[in-house]
C-alpha positions as CSV (number, residue, x, y, z in Angstrom):
1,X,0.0,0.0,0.0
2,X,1.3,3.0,-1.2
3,X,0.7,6.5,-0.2
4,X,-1.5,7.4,-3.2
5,X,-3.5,4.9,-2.1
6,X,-3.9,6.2,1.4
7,X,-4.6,9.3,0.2
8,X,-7.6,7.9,-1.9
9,X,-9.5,6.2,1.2
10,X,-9.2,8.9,3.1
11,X,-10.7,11.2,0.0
12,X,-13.7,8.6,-0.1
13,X,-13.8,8.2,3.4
14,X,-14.9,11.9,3.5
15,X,-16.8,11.8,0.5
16,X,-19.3,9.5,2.1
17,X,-19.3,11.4,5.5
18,X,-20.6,14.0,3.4
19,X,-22.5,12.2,1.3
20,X,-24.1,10.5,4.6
21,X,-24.5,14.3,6.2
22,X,-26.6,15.3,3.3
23,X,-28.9,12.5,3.3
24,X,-28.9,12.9,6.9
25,X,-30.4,16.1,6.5
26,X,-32.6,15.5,3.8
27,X,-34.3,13.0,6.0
28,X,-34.2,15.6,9.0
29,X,-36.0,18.3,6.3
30,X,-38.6,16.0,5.1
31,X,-39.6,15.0,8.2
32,X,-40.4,18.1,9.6
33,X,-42.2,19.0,6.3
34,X,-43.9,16.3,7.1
35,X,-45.4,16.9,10.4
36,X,-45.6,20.5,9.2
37,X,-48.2,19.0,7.1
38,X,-49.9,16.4,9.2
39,X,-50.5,19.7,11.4
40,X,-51.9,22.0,9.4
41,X,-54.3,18.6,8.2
42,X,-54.9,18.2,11.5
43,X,-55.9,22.1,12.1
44,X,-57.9,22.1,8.8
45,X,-59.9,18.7,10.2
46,X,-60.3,20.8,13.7
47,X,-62.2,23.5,11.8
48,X,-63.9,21.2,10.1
49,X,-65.6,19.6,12.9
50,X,-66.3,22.7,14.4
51,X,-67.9,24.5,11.6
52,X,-70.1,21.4,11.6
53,X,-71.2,21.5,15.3
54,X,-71.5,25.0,14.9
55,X,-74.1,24.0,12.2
56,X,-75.9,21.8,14.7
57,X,-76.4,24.9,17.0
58,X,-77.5,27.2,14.3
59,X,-81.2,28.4,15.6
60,X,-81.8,31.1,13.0
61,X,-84.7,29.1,11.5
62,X,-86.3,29.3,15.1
63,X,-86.1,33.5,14.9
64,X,-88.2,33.1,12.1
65,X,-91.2,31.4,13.7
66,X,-90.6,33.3,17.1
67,X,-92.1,37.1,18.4
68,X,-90.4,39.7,17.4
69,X,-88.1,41.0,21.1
70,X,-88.5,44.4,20.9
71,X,-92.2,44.7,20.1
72,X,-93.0,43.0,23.4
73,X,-90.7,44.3,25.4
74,X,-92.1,46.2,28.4
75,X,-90.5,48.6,30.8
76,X,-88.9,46.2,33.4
77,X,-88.4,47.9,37.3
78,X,-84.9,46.4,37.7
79,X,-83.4,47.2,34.0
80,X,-84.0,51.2,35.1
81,X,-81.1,53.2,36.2
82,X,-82.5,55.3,39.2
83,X,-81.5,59.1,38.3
84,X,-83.0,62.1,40.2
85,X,-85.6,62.2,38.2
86,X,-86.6,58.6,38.6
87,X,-86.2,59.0,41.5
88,X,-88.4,62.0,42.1
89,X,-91.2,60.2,40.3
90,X,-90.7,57.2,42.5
91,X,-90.9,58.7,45.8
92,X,-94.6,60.6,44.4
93,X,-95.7,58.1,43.2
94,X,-94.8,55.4,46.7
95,X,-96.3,58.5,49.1
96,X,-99.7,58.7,46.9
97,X,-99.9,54.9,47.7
98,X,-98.9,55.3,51.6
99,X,-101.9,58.3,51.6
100,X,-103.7,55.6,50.4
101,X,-103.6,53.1,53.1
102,X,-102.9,56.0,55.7
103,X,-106.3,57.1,54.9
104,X,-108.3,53.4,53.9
105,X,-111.0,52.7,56.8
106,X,-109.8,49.1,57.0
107,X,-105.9,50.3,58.4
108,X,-108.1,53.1,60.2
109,X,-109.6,50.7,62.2
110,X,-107.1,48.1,62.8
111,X,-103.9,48.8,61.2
112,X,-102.1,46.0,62.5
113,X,-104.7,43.2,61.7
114,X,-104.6,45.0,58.1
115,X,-101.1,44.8,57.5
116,X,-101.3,40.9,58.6
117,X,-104.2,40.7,56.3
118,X,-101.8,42.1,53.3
119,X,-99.0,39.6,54.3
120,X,-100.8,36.7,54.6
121,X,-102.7,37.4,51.4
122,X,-99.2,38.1,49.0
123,X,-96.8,36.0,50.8
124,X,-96.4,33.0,50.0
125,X,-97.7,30.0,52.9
126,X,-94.2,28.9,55.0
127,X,-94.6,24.9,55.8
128,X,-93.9,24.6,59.5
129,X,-92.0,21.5,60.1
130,X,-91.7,20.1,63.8
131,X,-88.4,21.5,65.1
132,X,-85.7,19.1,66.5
133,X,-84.6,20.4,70.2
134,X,-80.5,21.8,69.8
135,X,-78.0,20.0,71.7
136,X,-77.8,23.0,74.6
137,X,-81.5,22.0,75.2
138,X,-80.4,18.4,75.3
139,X,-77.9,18.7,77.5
140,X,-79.5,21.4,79.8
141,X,-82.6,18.5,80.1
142,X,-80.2,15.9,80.9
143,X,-78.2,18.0,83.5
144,X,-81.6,18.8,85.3
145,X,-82.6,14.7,85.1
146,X,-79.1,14.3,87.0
147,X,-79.7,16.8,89.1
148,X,-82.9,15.2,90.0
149,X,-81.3,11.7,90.5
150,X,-78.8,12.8,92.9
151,X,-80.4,14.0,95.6
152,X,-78.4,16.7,97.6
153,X,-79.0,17.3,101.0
154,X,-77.2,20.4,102.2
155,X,-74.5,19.5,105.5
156,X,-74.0,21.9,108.5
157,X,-71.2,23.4,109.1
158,X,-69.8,23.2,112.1
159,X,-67.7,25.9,113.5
């Protein structure tokens, strides 16, 4: 083996390291084109399914066949922002009710028996349910049956 022939291998030798670093990289650049591509399938197949259950939810056929909103809407008590001026209307309008029932010959004549009258009439019925005694109860009843059981007879002292 001469030297030429050293020479030669090692030529070759780097040849295919290079050869072996380009396919290398070939492989690396595919690859990640690749998944670059099963991803943006993936994102396209996303928006796909969503668009469809998007579809599902669409109600616009139902707007057709229901009221028109803002026809029927009426002036509701808590949507209203209470300014001064509501506010001026509200307190006339609440004091021409209380002179009302200030001067009503029902609250005239028992004003106390009306006012239960009024509750019980727009309140709704509360279900009384047997109530359980609380523990201090318990224990004050079962202190006193001890108590009772033990009978203490007071001592003399003698001095």
């Amino acid at each position: 083996m001469g030297l030429a022939s050293l020479r030669s291998d090692s030529g070759s030798k780097k040849k295919r390291k290079s050869e072996k670093k380009v396919q290398f990289s070939t492989k690396v650049k595919e690859t990640v084109a690749g998944l670059a591509a099963k991803k943006v399938i993936g994102k396209k197949r996303k928006l796909r399914s969503r668009q469809k259950k998007l579809k599902a939810y669409d109600l616009s056929a139902l707007t057709e066949s229901l009221p028109d909103v803002n026809s029927a809407k009426r002036a509701d008590p808590t949507d209203l922002k209470l300014n001064s001026k509501r506010r001026q209307q509200l307190v006339l309008k609440e004091g021409s009710q209380l002179k009302g029932v200030l001067n009503h010959p029902v609250f005239q004549a028992d004003p106390l028996g009306s006012l239960y009258q009024h509750l019980a009439s727009t309140q709704p019925a509360v279900e009384e349910t047997a109530k359980k005694p609380s523990k201090d109860k318990k224990r004050k009843k079962s202190k006193a049956k001890k108590a009772k059981k033990s009978v203490h007879v007071p001592r003399a002292m003698d001095i």
